[in-house]
Backbone bond lengths (Angstrom), bond angles and torsions (degrees), N, CA, C in turn:
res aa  C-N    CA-C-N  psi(-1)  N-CA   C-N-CA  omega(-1)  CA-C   N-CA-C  phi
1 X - - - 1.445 - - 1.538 107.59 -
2 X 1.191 114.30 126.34 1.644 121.04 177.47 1.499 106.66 -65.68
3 X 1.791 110.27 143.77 1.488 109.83 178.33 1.505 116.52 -84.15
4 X 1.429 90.70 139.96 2.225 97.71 -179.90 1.052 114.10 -59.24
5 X 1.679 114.06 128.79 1.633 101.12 -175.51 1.589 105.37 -82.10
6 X 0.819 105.65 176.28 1.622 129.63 -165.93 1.376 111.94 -78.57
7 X 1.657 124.80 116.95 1.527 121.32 -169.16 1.666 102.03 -78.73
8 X 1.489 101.93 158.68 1.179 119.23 176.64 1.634 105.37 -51.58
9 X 1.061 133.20 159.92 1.867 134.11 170.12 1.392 96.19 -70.55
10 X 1.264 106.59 -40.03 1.890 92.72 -159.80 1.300 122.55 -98.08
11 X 1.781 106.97 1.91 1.515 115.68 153.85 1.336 125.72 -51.36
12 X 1.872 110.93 149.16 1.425 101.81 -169.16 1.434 116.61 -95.67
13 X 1.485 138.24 169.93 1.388 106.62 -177.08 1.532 109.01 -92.46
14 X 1.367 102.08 161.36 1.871 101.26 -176.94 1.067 136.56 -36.45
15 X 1.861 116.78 -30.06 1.701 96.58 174.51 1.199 115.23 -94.75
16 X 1.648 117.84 -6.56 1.750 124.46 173.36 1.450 95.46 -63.49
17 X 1.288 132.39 -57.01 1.686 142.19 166.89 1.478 99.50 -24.86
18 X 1.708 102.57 -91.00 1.835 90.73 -170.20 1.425 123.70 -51.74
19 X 1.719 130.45 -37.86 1.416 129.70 -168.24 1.637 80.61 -72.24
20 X 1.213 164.27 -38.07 1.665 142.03 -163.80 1.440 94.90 -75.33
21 X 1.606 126.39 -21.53 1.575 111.45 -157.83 1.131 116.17 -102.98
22 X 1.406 93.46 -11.91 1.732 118.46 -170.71 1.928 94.72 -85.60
23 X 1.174 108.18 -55.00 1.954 114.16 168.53 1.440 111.76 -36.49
24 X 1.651 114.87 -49.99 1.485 127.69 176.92 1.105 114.25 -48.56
25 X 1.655 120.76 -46.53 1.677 125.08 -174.51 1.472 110.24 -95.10
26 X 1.793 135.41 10.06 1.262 124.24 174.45 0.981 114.36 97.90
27 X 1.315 130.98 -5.95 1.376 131.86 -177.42 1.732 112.58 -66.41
28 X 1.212 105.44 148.64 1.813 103.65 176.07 1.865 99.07 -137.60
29 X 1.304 68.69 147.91 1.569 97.37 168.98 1.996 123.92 -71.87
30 X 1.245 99.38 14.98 1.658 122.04 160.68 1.624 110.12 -85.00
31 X 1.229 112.90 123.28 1.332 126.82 -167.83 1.712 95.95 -82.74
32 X 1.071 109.52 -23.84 2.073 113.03 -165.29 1.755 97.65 -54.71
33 X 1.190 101.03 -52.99 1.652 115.80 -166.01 1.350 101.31 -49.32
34 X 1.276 121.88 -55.51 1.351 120.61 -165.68 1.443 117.93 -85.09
35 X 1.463 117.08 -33.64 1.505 115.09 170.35 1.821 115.58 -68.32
36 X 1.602 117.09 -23.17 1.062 109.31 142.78 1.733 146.65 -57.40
37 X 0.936 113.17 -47.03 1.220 123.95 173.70 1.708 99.88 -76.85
38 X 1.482 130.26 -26.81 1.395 123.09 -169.98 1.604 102.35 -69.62
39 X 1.930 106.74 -46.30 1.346 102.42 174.03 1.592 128.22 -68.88
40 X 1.380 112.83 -8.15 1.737 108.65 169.57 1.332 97.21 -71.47
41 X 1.426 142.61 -46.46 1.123 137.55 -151.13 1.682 115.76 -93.31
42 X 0.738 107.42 -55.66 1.537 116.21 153.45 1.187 125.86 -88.11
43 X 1.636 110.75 113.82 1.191 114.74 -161.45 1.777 116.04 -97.74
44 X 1.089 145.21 155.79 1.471 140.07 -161.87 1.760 101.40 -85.13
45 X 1.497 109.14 132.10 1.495 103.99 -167.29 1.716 106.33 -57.79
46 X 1.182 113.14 161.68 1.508 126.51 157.11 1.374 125.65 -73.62
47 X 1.583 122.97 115.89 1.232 121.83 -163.06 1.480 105.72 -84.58
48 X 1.385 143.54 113.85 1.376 127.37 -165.13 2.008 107.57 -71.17
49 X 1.203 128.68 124.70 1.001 122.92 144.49 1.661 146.07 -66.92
50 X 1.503 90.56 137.17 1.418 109.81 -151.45 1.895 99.58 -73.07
51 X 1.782 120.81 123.67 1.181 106.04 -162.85 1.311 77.97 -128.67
52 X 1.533 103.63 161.98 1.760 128.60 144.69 1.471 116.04 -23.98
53 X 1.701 105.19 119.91 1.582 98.55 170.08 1.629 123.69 -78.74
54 X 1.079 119.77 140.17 1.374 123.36 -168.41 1.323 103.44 -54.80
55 X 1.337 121.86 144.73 1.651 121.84 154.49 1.216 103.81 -88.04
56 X 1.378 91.87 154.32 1.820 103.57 -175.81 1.519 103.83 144.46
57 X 1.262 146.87 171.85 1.204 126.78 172.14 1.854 150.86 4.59
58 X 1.532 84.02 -51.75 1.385 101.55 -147.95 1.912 84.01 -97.45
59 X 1.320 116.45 -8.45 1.812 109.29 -162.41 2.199 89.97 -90.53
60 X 1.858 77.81 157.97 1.445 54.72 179.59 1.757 118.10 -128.67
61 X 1.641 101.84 159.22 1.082 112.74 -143.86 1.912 119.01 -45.61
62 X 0.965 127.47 124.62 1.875 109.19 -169.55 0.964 102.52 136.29
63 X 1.588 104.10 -70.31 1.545 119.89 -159.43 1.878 113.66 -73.38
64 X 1.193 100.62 -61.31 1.553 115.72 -160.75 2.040 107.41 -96.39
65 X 1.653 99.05 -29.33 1.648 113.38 -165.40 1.637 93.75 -96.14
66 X 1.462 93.22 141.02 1.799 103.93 -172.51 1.333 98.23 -78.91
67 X 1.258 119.56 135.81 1.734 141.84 176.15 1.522 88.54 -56.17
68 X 1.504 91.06 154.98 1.461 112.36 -175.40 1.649 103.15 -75.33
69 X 1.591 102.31 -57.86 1.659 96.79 169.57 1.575 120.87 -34.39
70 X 0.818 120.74 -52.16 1.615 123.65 -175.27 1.412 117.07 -60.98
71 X 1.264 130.06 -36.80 1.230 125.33 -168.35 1.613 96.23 -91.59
C-alpha cells in the first residue's frame, strides 16, 4: 500500500469541510425537513395480509373442503 502524503497544516478536517459545504447548499440542522422528504422517498414496507387458504387441491380435506354429507 503506498504512503499518504502529508496534508497541508492549514487544511480543514473533513467534517469542518462537509458541515461548511453542506451551509453553502441550504441545508439545516432541523431534522423535520429531512424525515419529511426521507418518508416520500422511502416508502414504509407492506405488511402482507394473512388470507384464507384456497380450496382446491392443496386445502385440506375436513377443514376447508365441504363434507360429503352436506352437499
Amino acid at each position: 500500500m503506498p504512503a499518504r502524503k502529508p496534508r497541508p497544516p492549514d487544511e480543514k478536517p473533513q467534517r469542518e469541510r462537509f458541515i461548511e459545504a453542506a451551509r453553502e447548499h441550504g441545508a439545516s440542522e432541523d431534522p423535520e425537513p429531512f424525515e419529511r422528504i426521507f418518508r416520500q422517498v422511502v416508502k414504509p414496507p407492506q405488511i402482507p395480509v394473512a388470507s384464507k387458504p384456497r380450496l382446491g387441491k392443496t386445502a385440506v380435506l375436513g377443514k376447508y373442503a365441504p363434507r360429503s354429507s352436506q352437499v
